[in-house]
N, C-alpha and C positions, 0 to 999 in steps of 0.2 A: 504494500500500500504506500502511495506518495502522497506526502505531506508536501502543501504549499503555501506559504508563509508571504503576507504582503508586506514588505519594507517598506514604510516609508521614506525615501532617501530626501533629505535639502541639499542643494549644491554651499559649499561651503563658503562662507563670505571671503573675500577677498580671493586676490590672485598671486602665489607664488610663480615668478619667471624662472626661468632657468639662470642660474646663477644668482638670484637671489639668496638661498641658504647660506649656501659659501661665503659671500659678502657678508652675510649681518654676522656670523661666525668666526671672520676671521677680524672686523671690529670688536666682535666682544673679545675676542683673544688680547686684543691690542688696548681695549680699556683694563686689562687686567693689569699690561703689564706698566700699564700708567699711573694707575695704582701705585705698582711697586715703588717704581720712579719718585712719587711724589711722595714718601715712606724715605726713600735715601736723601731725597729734598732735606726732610723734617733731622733726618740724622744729620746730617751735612752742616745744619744750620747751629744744630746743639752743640755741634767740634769747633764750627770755624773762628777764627778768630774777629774781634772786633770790624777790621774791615771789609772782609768777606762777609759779612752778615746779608750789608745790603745787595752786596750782588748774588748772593744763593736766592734771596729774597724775589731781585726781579728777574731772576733764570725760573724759579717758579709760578712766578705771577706770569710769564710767557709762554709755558708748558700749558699753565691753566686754561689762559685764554685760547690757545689754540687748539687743546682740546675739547672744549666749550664746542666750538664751532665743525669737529667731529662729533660728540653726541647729537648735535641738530642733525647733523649726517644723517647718524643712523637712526634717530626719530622719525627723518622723512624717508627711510627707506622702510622702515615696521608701517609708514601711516600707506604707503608705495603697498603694502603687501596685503594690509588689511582693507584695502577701499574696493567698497564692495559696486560702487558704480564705473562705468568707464571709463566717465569724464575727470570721477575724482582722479584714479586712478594716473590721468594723463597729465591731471594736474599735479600733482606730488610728484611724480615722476619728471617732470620738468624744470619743479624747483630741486629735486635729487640732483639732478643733471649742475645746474646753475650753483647749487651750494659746495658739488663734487670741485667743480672748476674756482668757486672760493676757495674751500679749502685747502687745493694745492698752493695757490698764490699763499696763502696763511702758513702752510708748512715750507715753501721755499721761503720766505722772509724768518720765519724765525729760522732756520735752520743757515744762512748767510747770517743774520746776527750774532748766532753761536759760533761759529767760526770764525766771523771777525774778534770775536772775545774771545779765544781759545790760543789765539796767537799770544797773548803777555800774560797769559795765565801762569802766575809762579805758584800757589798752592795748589798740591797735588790732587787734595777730595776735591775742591771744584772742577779741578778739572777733568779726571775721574767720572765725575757726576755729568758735565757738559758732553764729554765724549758720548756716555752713555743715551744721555737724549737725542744729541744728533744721530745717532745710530737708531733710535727710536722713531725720529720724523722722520726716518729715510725710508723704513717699514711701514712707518703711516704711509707715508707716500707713496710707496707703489700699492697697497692695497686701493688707497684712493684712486690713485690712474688707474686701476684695474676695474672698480666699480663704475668708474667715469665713461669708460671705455664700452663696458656692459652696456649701461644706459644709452649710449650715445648709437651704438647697432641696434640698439633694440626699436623695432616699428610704433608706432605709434598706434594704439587701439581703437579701431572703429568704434562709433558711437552710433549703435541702434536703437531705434526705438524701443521699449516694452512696449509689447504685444501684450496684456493682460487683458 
């Protein structure tokens, strides 16, 4: 005897792209390790001496801001995934696009400002710590150009009517 069984299925809100996953994944890996970073910040600052205070200070407050304007990144790529109409959809994915191309600009400038500071650096944990971030926005950075790069092949979604 067969049994038949009616499912209910709903199509499920939003649209994961292909390469989608991998992006917001390999952002969170890199918020992890910003974390870390901003932890050797906090040490850095308890050792250094009087005059290094204020520059671990604003190497921090720079790390800060420009990772700021990676979690709006990946904000707009979770709101890219969860928009459940087509037009949102085109929309966050546009500004995905436009904020991707920010934030490179945001990661090459700080990352020339670190390097210009890296040249007269005589204390070793700053500089330590500097080396370490630049090698940090260089991994932001190609994630970013990779998501940039995603976004920028990817078609843009027809917008049909509902038929309901």
């Amino acid at each position: 005897m067969a049994v038949v069984c009616a499912v209910d299925f709903h199509p499920a809100i939003g649209h994961e792209r292909v390469g989608d996953a991998a992006q917001f994944y390999a952002l969170q890996r890199l918020a992890s390790e910003e974390s870390m970073l901003e932890s050797e910040y906090s040490r850095a600052v308890e050792t250094a001496l009087d005059e290094d205070h204020l520059n671990l200070y604003r190497d921090s407050n720079r790390l800060t801001g420009t990772w700021s304007q990676i979690e709006f990144l990946r904000a707009l790529l979770e709101l890219s995934i969860a928009a459940s109409a087509p037009a949102d959809e085109n929309r966050f994915r546009s500004m995905l696009r436009d904020q991707a191309a920010f934030v490179l600009a945001e990661l090459e400038q700080a990352q020339r400002d670190l390097e210009r500071e890296a040249v007269g650096m005589i204390d070793s944990g700053r500089s330590r710590v500097n080396a370490a971030v630049r090698a940090f926005l260089s991994r932001t950075a190609t994630v970013v150009a990779g998501l940039q790069a995603e976004e920028q092949a990817r078609p843009i979604l027809s917008i049909v009517p509902d038929e309901r």
